[in-house]
ROPADREN-687096 format. One record per residue (C-alpha): x, y, z; residue number from 1; residue in three letters. Coordinates in pm, 1 decimal. Layout:
NODE         px         py         pz   pos   code
NODE          X          Y          Z   NUM    ala
...
END
This chain:
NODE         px         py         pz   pos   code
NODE       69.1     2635.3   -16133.4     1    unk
NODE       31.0     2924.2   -16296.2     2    unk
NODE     -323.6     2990.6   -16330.1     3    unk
NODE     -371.5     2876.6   -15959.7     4    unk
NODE     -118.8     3119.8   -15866.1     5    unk
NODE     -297.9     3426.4   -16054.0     6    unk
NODE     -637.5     3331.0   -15890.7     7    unk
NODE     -434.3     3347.9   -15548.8     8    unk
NODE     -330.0     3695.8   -15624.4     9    unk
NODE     -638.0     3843.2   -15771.5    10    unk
NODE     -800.3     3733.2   -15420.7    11    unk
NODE     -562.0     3874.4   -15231.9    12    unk
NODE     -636.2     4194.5   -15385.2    13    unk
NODE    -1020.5     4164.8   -15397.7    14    unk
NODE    -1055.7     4116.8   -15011.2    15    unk
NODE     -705.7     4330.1   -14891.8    16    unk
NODE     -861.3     4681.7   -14822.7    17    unk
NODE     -925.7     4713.5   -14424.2    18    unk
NODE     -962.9     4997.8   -14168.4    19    unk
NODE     -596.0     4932.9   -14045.4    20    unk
NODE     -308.6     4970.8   -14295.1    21    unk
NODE        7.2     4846.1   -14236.2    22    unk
NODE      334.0     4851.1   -14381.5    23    unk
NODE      617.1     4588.7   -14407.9    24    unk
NODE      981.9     4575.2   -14601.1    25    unk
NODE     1000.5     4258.4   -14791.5    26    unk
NODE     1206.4     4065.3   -15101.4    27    unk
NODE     1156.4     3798.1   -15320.7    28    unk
NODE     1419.1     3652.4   -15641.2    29    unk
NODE     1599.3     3886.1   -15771.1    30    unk
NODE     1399.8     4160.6   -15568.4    31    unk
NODE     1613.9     4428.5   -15344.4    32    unk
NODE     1406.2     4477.5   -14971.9    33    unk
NODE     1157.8     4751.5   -15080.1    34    unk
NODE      815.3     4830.6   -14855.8    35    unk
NODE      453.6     4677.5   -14884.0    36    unk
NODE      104.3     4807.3   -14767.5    37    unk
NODE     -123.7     4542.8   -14653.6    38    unk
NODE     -503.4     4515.6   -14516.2    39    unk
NODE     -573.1     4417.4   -14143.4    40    unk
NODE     -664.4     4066.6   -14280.9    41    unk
NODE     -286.6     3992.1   -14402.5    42    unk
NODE     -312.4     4045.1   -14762.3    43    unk
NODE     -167.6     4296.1   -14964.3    44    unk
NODE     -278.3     4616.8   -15103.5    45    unk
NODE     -127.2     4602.5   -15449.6    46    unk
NODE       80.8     4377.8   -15637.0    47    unk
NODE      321.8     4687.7   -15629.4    48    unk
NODE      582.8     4811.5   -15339.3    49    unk
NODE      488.4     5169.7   -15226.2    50    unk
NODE      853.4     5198.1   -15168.8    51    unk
NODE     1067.2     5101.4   -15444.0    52    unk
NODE     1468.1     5077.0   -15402.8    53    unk
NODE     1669.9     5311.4   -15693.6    54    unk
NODE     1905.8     5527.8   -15771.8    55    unk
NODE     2186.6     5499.9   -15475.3    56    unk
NODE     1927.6     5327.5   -15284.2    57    unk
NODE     1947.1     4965.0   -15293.8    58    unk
NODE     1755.6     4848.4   -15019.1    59    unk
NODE     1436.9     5028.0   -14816.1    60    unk
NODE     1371.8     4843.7   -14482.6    61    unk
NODE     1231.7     4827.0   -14105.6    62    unk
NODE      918.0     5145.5   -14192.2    63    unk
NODE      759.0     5370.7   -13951.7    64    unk
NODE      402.4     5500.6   -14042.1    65    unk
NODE      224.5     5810.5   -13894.1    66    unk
NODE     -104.8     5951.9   -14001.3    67    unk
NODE      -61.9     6287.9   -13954.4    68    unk
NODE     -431.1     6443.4   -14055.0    69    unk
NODE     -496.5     6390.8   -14425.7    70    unk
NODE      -96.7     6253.7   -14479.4    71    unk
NODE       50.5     5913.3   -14471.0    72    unk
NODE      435.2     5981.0   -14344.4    73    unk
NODE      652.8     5697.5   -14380.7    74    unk
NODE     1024.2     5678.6   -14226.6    75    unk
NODE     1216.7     5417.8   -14326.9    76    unk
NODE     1652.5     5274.7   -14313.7    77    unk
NODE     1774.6     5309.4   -14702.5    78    unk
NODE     2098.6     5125.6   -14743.0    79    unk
NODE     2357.7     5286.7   -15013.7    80    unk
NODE     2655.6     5036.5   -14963.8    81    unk
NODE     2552.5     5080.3   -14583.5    82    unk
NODE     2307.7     5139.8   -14380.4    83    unk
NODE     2344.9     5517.1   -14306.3    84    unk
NODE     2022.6     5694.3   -14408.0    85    unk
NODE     1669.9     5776.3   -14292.7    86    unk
NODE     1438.5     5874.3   -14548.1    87    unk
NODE     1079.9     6065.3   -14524.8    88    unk
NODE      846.5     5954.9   -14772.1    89    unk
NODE      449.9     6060.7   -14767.4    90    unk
NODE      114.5     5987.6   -14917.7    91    unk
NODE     -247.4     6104.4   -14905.9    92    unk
NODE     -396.8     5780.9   -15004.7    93    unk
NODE     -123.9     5573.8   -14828.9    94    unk
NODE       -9.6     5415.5   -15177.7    95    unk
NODE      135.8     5633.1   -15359.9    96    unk
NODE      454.1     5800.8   -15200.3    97    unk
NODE      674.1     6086.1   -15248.8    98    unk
NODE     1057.3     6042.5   -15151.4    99    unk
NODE     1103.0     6405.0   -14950.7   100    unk
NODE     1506.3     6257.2   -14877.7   101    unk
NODE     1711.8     6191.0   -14633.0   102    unk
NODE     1595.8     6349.1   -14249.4   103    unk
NODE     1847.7     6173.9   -14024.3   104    unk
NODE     2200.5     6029.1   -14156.1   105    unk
NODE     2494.4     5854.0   -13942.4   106    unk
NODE     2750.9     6083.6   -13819.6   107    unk
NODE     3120.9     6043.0   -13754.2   108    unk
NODE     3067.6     5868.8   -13416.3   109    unk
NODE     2881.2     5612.3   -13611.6   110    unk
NODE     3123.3     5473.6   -13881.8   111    unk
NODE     2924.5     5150.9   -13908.5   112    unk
NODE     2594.7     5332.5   -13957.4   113    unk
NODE     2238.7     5322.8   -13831.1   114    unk
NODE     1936.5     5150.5   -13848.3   115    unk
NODE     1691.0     4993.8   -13784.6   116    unk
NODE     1504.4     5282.8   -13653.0   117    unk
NODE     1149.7     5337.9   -13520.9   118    unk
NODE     1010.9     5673.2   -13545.2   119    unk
NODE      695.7     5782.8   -13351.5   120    unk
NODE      428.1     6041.1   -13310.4   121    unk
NODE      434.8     6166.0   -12898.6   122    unk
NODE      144.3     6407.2   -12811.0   123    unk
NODE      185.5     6356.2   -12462.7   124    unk
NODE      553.8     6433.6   -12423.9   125    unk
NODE      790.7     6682.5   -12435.8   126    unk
NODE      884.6     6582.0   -12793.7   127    unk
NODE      601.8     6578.7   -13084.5   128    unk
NODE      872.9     6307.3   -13273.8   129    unk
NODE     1097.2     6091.4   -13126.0   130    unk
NODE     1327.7     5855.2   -13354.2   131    unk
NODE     1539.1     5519.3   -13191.8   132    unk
NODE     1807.1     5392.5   -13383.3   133    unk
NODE     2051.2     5184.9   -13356.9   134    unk
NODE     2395.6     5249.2   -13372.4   135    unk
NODE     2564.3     5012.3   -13575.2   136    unk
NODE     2865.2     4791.2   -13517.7   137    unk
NODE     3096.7     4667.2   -13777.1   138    unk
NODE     2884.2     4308.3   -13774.5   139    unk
NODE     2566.3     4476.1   -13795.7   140    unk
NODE     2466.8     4503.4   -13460.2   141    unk
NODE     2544.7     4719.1   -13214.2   142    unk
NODE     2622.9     4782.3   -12852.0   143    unk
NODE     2358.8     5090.1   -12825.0   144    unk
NODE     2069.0     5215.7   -12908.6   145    unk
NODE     1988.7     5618.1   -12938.3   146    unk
NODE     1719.5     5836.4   -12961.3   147    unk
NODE     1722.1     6161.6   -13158.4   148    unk
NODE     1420.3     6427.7   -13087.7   149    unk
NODE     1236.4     6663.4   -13349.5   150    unk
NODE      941.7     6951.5   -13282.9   151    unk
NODE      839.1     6846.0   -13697.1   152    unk
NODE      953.1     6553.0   -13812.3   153    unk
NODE     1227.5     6673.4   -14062.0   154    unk
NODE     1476.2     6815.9   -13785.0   155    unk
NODE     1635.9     6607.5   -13567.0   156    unk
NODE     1857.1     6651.6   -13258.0   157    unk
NODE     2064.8     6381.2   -13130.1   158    unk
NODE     1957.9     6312.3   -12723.2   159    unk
NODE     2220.4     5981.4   -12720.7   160    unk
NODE     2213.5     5646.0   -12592.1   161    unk
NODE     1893.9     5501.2   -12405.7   162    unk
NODE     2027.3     5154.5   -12379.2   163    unk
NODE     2337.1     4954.9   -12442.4   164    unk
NODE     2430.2     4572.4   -12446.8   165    unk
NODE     2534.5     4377.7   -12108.7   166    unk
NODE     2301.8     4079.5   -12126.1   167    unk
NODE     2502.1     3745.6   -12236.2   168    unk
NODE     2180.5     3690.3   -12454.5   169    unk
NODE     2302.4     4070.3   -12627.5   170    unk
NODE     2699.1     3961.2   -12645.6   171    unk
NODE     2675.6     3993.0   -13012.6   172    unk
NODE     2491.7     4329.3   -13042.9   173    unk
NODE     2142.7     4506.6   -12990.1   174    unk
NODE     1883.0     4623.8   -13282.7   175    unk
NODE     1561.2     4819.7   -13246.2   176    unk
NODE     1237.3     4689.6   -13292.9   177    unk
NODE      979.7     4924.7   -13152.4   178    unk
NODE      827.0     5151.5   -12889.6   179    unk
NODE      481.2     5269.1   -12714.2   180    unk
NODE      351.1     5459.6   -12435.5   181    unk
NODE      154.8     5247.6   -12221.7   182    unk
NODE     -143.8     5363.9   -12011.8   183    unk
NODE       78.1     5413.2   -11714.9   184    unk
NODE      270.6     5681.6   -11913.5   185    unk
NODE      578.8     5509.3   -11889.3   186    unk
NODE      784.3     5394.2   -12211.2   187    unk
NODE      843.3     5104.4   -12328.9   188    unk
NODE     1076.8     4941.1   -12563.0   189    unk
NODE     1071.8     4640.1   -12769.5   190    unk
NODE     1461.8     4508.2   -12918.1   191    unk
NODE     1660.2     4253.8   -13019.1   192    unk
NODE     1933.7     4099.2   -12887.7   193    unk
NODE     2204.7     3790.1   -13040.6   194    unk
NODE     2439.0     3591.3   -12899.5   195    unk
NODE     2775.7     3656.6   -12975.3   196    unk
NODE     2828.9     3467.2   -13343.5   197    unk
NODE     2489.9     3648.6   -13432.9   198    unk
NODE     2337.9     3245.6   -13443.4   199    unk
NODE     2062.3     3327.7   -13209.0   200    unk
NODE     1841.2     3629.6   -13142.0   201    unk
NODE     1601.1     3712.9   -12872.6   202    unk
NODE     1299.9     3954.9   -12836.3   203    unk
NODE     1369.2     4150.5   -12489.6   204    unk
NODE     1146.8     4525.8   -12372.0   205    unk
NODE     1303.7     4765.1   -12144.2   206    unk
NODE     1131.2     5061.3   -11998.2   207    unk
NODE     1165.0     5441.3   -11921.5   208    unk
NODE     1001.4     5700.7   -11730.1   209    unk
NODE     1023.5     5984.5   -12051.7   210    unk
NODE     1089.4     5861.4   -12445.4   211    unk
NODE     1463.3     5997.3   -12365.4   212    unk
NODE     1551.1     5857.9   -12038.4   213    unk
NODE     1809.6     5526.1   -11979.5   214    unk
NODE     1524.3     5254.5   -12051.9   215    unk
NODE     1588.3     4974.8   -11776.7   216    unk
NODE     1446.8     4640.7   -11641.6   217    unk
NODE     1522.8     4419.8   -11933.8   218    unk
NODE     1345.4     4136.3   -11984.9   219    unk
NODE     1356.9     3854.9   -12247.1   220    unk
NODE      959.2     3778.4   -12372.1   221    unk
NODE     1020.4     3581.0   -12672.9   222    unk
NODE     1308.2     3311.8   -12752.5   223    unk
NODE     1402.1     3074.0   -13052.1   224    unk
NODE     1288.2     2698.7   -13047.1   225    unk
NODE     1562.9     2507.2   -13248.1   226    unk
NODE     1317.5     2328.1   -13389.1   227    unk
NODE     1415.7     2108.4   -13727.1   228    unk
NODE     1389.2     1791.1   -13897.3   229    unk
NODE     1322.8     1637.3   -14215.8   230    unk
NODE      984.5     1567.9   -14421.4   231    unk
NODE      835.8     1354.7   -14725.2   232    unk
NODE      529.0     1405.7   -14888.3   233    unk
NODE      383.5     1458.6   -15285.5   234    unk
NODE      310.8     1805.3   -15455.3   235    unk
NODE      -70.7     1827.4   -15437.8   236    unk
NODE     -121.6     1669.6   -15110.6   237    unk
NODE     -182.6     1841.9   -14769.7   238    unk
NODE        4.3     1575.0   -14563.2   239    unk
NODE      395.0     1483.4   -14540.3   240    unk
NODE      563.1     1230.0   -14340.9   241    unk
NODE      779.1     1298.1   -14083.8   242    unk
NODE     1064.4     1140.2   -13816.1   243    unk
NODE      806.6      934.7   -13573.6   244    unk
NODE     1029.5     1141.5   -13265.4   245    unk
NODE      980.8     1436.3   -13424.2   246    unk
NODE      681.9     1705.5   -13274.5   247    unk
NODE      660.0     1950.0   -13559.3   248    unk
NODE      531.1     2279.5   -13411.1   249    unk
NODE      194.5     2400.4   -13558.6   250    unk
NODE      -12.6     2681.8   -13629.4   251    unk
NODE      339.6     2907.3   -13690.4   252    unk
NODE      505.4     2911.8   -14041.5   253    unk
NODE      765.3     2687.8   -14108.7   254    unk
NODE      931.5     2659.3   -14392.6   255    unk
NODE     1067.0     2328.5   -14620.2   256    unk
NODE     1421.3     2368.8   -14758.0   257    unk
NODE     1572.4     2104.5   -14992.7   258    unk
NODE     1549.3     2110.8   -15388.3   259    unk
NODE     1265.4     2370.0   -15389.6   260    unk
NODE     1172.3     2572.4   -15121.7   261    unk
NODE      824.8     2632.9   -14974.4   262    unk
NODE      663.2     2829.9   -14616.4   263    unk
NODE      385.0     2665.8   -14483.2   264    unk
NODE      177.9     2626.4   -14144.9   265    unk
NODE      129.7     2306.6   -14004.3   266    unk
NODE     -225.5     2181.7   -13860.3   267    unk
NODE     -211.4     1835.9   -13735.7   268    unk
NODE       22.3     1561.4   -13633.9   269    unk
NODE      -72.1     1210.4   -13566.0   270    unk
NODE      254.3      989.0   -13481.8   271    unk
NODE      517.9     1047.7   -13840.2   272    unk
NODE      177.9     1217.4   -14035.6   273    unk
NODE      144.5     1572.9   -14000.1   274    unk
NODE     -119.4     1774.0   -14203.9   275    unk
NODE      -41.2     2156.4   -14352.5   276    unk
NODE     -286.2     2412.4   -14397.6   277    unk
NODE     -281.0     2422.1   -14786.8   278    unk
NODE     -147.6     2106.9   -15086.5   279    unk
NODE      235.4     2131.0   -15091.2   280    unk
NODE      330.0     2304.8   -15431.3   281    unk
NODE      636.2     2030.1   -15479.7   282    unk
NODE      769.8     1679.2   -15375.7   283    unk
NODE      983.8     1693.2   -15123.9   284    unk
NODE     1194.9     1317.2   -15013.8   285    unk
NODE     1356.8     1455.5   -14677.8   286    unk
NODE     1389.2     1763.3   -14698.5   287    unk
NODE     1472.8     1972.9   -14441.5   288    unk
NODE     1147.4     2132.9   -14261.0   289    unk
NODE     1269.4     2394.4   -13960.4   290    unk
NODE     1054.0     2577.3   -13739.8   291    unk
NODE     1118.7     2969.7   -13871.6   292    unk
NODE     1163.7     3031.5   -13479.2   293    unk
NODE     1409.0     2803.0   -13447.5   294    unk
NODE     1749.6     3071.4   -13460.2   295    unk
NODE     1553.4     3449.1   -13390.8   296    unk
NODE     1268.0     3578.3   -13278.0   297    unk
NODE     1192.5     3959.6   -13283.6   298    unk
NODE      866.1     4105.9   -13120.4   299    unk
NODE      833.9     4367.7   -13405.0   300    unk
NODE      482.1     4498.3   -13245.3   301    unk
NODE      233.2     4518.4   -12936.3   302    unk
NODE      -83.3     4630.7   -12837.8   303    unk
NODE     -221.2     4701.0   -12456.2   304    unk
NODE     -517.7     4561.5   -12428.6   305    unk
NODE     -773.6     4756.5   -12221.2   306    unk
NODE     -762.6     4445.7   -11915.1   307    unk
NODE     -407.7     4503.3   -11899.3   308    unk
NODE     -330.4     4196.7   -12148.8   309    unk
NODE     -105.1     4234.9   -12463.3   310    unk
NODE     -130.8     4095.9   -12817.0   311    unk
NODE      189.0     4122.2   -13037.2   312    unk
NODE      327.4     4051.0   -13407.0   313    unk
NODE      686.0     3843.2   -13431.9   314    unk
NODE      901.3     3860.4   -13692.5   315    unk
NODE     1070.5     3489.0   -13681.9   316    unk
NODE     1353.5     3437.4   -13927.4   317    unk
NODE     1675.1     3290.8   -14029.0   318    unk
NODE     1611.2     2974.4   -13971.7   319    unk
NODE     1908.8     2833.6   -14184.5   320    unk
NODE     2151.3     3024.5   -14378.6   321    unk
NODE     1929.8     3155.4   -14617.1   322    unk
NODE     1665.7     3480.7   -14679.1   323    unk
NODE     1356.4     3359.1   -14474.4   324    unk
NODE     1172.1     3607.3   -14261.5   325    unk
NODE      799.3     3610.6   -14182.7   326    unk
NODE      543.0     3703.7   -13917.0   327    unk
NODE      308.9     3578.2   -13631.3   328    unk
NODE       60.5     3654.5   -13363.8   329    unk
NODE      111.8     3614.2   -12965.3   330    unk
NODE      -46.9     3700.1   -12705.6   331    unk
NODE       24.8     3750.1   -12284.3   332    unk
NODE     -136.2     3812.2   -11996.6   333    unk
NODE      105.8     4078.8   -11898.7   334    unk
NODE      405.3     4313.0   -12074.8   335    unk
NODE      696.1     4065.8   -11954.4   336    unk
NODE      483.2     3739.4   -12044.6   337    unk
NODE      446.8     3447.4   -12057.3   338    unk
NODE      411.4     3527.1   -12476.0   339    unk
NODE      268.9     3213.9   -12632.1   340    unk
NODE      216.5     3192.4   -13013.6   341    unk
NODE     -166.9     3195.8   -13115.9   342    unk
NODE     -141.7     2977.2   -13371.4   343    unk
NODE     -295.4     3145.2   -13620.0   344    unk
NODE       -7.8     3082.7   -13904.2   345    unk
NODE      114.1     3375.2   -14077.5   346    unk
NODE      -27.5     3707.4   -13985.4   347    unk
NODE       82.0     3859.3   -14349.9   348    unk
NODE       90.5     3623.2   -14631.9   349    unk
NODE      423.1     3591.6   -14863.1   350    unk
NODE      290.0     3482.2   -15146.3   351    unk
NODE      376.9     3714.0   -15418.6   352    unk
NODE      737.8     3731.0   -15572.2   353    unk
NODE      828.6     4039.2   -15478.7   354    unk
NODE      780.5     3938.5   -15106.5   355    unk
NODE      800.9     3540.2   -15141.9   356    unk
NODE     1097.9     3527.1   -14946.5   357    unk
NODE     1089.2     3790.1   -14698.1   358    unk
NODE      809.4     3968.0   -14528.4   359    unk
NODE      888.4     4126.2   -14224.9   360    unk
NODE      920.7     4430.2   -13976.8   361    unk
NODE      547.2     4546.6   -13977.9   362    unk
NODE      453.9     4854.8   -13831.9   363    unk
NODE       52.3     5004.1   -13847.2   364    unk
NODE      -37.1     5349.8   -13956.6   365    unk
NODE     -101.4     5525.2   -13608.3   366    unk
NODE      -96.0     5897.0   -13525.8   367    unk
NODE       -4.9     5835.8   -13137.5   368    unk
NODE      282.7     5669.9   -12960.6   369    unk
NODE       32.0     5484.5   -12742.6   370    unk
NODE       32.0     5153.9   -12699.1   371    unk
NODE     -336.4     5088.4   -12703.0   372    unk
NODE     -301.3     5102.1   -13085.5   373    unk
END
């Protein structure tokens, strides 16, 4: 197992650099959330985070990354005992960062903190950098999210709430996922909304006239499946067995939960047989196999397409009461969808154990806030 897994590493690295870098927060055993760089193709850029968590810092999550000429900024939500802190860190070979501090902290109206934010670069509007964030409620969650405005970057002014919760799909709070400008002008923005005991969570995008306006027309694009069941089959092999009633979603990661745990992507069913992309690393005698969309489902990133069609990154997670949080493509023919998985299987690949159980949130290294990146 070993040896097999230090081949798997050593080609992730060989084939990981591409044109578009992207960064992710992610955790593994005994690993706080701290950020990755990956390749276009999935796989990572080093075997190290560019991020690390220390010092008061115990956790670095949900990144923003602009290229801003030769510099690689990166914003991301640091939690000290809460989430309450934005920090700048930058690069010129987006690898190796400098920590420049905290840029943007919770104030007094915002006991329960902030975070997740998404910070962008706007040419075209009034504001070069515009920051949503949301406001926190004592569960996590909150009832709003804000936007804050800054001429550099390291400044920020406070323009207050662009959206709040009224949906019976948001009863349990809001949280921010991301934004664009799409080639109308308008804004648009992607969050997250959960029922009211925080069980289920839904991908919805709202939209605005100016990055600081009330963002309106909700919609709900992506929701959970419920999907679980149970599943047999022999480390080594690429086949389990499964309930004969059971339709086991495929091409999306799933994961198998029971006396060792293991993600994987399913390929083919035929009646109880069901074959996975890749030999199952341990026996499992019914254990549980769930669908990781069957509780939440966040759209964490879109593209415009130039015919008007969009292509998006979920993060799908939580799919029992345990860390479990990884990534897939979509695609629609339009903003407010239908969004239907591709069925490609996991867009970045968990594999190492600083990321093995968590790899989520990512955001590419753009220099616009259009959405046609």
């Amino acid at each position: 197992m070993r040896i097999a897994y230090a081949i798997l590493v050593v080609s992730f690295l060989v084939t990981g650099a591409q044109a578009k870098t992207w960064y992710l927060n992610g955790t593994g055993p005994g690993a706080p959330y701290q950020l990755w760089a990956f390749g276009d193709d999935g796989l990572p850029l080093s075997t190290e985070p560019i991020v690390q968590a220390g010092g008061n810092t115990r956790h670095v999550a949900w990144p923003s990354a602009i290229q801003e000429g030769p510099i690689t900024r990166v914003y991301a939500s640091a939690y000290t005992g809460k989430w309450d802190e934005v920090r700048l860190y930058s690069s010129e070979d987006g690898l190796k960062f400098d920590d420049h501090g905290v840029v943007f902290s919770a104030n007094e109206s915002e006991p329960y903190g902030i975070g997740p934010t998404y910070v962008m670069r706007d040419p075209a509007g009034p504001n070069l950098y515009v920051m949503y964030y949301l406001v926190r409620g004592a569960s996590g969650p909150g009832e709003s999210i804000a936007v804050a405005t800054s001429p550099d970057g390291l400044k920020w002014t406070r323009k207050g709430n662009v959206i709040s919760a009224s949906l019976p799909e948001e009863a349990g709070g809001l949280s921010m996922s991301y934004a664009c400008r799409m080639a109308s002008g308008e804004m648009v923005l992607l969050f997250h909304g959960y029922d009211e005991r925080l069980n289920k969570g839904v991908s919805l995008t709202a939209t605005a006239t100016t990055p600081t306006s009330e963002f309106r027309n909700k919609t709900i694009i992506k929701s959970w499946d419920g999907f679980s069941t149970t599943v047999s089959g022999s480390a080594g092999q690429n086949m389990g067995l499964v309930p004969s009633k059971s339709t086991v979603p495929l091409g999306i990661p799933l994961l198998i939960s029971g006396t060792a745990r293991e993600h994987i992507v399913a390929l083919k069913q035929e009646g109880a047989r069901v074959w996975f992309s890749r030999p199952l690393l341990y026996t499992h005698q019914g254990s549980a196999l769930y669908s990781m969309a069957r509780n939440k489902v966040e759209m964490s990133y879109i593209k415009q397409q130039p015919n008007g069609s969009w292509r998006g990154i979920a993060t799908i997670y939580n799919p029992a009461k345990l860390a479990a949080e990884y990534t897939t493509d979509l695609s629609s023919p339009a903003l407010g969808g239908p969004w239907t998985y591709d069925r490609t299987g996991f867009r970045f690949h968990g594999w190492l154990p600083g990321f093995l159980y968590s790899l989520e949130n990512p955001t590419p290294l753009i220099s616009t806030a259009d959405c046609s990146n």
